[in-house]
N, C-alpha and C positions, 0 to 999 in steps of 0.2 A: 335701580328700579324706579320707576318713574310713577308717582303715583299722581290721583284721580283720575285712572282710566275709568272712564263710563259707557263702554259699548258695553251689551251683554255675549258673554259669547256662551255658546253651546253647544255640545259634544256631539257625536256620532250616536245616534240612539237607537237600539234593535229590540224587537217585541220580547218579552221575559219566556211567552210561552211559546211561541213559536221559529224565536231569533232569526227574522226577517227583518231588513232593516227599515226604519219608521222615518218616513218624509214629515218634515218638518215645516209647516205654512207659517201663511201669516197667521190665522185664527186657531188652527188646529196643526196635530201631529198625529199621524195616523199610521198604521202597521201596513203594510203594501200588501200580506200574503193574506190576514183576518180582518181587518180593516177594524181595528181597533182603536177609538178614541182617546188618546190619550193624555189629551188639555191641548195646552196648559188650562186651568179653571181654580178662578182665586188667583191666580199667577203661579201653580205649582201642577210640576211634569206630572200624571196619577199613570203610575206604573205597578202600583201592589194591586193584587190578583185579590179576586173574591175569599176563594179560598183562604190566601194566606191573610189577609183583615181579619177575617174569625178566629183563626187560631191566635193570632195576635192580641184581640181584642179583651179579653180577661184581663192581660196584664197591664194592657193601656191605662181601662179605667183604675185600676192600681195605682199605677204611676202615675196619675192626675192629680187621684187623690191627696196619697203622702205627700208628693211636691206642693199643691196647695197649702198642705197644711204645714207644710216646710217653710213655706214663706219661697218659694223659688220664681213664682209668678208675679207678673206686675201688668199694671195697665198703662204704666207711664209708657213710651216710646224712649226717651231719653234714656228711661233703664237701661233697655238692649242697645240703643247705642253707643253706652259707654262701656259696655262689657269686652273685658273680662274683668274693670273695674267698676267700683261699688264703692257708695260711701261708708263711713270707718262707722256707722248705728247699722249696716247691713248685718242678718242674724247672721250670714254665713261670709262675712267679710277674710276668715282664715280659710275657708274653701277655696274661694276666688283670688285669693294671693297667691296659694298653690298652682291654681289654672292660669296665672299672670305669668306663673316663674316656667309652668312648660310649654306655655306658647312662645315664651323668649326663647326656651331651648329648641323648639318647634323651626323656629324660625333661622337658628343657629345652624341645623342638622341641613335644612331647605337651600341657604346659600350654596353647601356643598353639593349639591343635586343639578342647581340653575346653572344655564350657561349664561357666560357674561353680559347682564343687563336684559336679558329673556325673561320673561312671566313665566313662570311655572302654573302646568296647567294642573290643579289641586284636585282630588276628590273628597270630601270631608265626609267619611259617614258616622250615621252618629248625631248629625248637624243639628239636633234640638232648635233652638230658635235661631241657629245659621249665625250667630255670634262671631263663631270662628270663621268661615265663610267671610263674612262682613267686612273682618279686618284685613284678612287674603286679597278681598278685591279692592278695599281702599286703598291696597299698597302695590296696586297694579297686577295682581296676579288675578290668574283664569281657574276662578271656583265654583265650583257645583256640588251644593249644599244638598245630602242625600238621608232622611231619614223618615219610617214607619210613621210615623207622627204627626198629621198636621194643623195639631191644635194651636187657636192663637195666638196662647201666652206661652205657651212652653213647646212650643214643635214647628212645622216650617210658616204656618202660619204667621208669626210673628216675624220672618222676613219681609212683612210690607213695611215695617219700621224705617227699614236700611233704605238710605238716598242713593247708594252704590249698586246698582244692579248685580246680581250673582244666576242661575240657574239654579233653583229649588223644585227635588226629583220625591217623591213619593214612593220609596221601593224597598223593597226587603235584601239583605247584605248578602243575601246568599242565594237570590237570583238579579244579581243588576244590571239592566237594562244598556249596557253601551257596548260599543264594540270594543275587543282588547285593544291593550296599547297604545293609548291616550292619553294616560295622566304621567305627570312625572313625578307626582307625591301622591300617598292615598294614604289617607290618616284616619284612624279611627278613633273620633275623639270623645274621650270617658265612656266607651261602650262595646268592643270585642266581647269585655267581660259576661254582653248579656246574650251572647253568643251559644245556643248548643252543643256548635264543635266548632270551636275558635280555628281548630287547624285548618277543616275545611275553609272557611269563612278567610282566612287568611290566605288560602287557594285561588280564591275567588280574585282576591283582591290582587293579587299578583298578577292573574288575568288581565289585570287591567293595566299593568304599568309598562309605560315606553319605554326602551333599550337607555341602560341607565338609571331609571327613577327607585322609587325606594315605600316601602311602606315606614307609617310611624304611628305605635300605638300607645297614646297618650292618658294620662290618668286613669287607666283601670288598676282595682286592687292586687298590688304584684305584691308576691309570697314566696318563698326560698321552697316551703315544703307544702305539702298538696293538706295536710291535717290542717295545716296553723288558715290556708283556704278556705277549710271546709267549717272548721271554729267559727269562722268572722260568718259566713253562710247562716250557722246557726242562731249566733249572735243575733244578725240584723230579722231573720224572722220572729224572736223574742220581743224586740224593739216595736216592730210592725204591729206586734199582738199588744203590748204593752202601753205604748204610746199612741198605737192611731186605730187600734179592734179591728186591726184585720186579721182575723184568723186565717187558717190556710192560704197563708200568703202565696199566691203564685210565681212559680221561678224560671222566669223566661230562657234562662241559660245557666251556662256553670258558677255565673254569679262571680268569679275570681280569675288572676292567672299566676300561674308561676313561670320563674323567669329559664326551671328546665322545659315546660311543655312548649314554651315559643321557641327555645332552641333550637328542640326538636324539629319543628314543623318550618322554621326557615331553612336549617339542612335540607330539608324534603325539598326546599323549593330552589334548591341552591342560592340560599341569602344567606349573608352573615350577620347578626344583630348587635346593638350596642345601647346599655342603658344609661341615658343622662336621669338621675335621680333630682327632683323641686322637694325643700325642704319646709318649705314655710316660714311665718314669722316665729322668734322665740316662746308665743305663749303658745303656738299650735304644738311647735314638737313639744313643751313640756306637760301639757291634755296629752299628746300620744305615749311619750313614757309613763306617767299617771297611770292609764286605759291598759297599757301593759301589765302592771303589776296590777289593775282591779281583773284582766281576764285573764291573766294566766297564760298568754300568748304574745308572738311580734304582732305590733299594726301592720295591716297592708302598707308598701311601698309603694311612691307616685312619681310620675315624670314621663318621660318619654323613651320609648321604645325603638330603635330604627333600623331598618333589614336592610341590605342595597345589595 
């Protein structure tokens, strides 16, 4: 693979509500059949529907919130472009060693997908500040960074950072916007889990993949049994209430996976899956043994997921 490719390149794009396909200009992208504008503006595709922003919106400013107060935000620019590396005084520097070790795997699973010395054309949803996008395209692959989100510092926003051009889409995972059978990875990274119905959502994403290519779903909390899910569920809205007063914390999706319900739903789609497990540094697994014996349950499992 050849990297500092810097052309931007950009999919096949058809309206969410009316799936006609969207001509693409130099200024604007427009729907042929509603004639719906669709940007780019800010440098990002706006393809979520009114509708679906509102229902979304609750939990957004949720997740603004926490994560500000997580420490997940930054103003630097070098921040994200060093990511998924962090210096060793970052609060969440055993997060990110995690997200280090399944983007290696990420990238392991990815060779056996690409034909020899082809860019793999990526769909990353999920793409928060397009991190992982970032790094796809530094290394010569064809990414288009897709998430609900596009704040700043924490959402597509924060792809004006990147000197690597990418496609950054504004859209909802379970209407999106492109024509089937383009991508030859579609990854969803740390985020199925905030899925309604992961299975559909994984339907969706299948739609999208070229003869050959592969889903791979990366850091969401994976669980053996649907209770020890449902525990950790519990947990983190105590924490919400506890640490940050958000009461009624809002649950945008099942919040977890386990590794029978993705079985499940790849049969459905005739995939076969395979999990590469990231372990972390030794202080992280020994907090996760610790958090064991204080909750009385397994931690979620992290790594990477992959259907083909």
């Amino acid at each position: 693979m050849t990297e500092g490719v810097t052309a931007l390149w950009l999919p096949r794009f058809v309206c969410p509500d009316c799936r006609e396909p969207v001509v693409v200009g130099a200024a604007h992208a427009l729907c042929r059949r509603c004639g719906a504008d669709v940007g780019p503006r800010d440098g990002i595709y706006r393809f979520l529907s009114r509708v679906r922003a509102e229902v979304a919106a609750p939990f957004e400013r949720q997740y603004r919130l926490v994560r500000e107060r997580e420490g997940f935000r930054s103003a630097s620019p070098d921040y994200y472009r060093s990511l998924p590396l962090v210096s060793r005084d970052d609060r969440h520097v055993g997060v990110w060693r995690v997200r280090r070790e399944s983007f290696a795997h990420l990238l392991g699973q990815a060779e056996r997908v690409a034909a020899a010395g082809a860019p793999l054309r990526v769909l990353d949803l999920g793409a928060g500040s397009g991190w992982l996008s970032h790094r796809l395209a530094a290394a010569g692959h064809r990414a288009v960074a897709v998430d609900r989100l596009d704040d700043d510092a924490d959402g597509l926003g924060a792809c004006r950072h990147y000197a690597v051009p990418f496609a950054a889409v504004q859209a909802d995972f379970d209407a999106l916007p492109f024509e089937p059978s383009q991508f030859d990875l579609v990854t969803f990274n740390g985020s199925l889990h905030y899925s309604p119905d992961p299975a559909f959502t994984l339907a969706e994403a299948r739609r999208m993949l070229a003869p050959g290519g592969a889903v791979a779903v990366m850091d969401s909390p994976m669980f053996a049994r649907d209770e020890e899910g449902q525990a950790m569920v519990a947990d983190e809205r105590r924490k919400l209430a506890v640490e940050h007063g958000v009461e009624n914390a809002v649950r945008p999706g099942v919040g977890f996976l386990t590794f029978a319900a993705l079985e499940r739903a790849a049969s459905c789609l005739g995939l076969r899956g395979l999990f590469v497990p990231s372990h972390g540094s030794m202080g992280w697994r020994v907090r996760r043994q610790f958090a064991r014996l204080r909750l009385g349950r397994a931690p979620a499992a992290f790594g990477v997921w992959v259907a083909q």
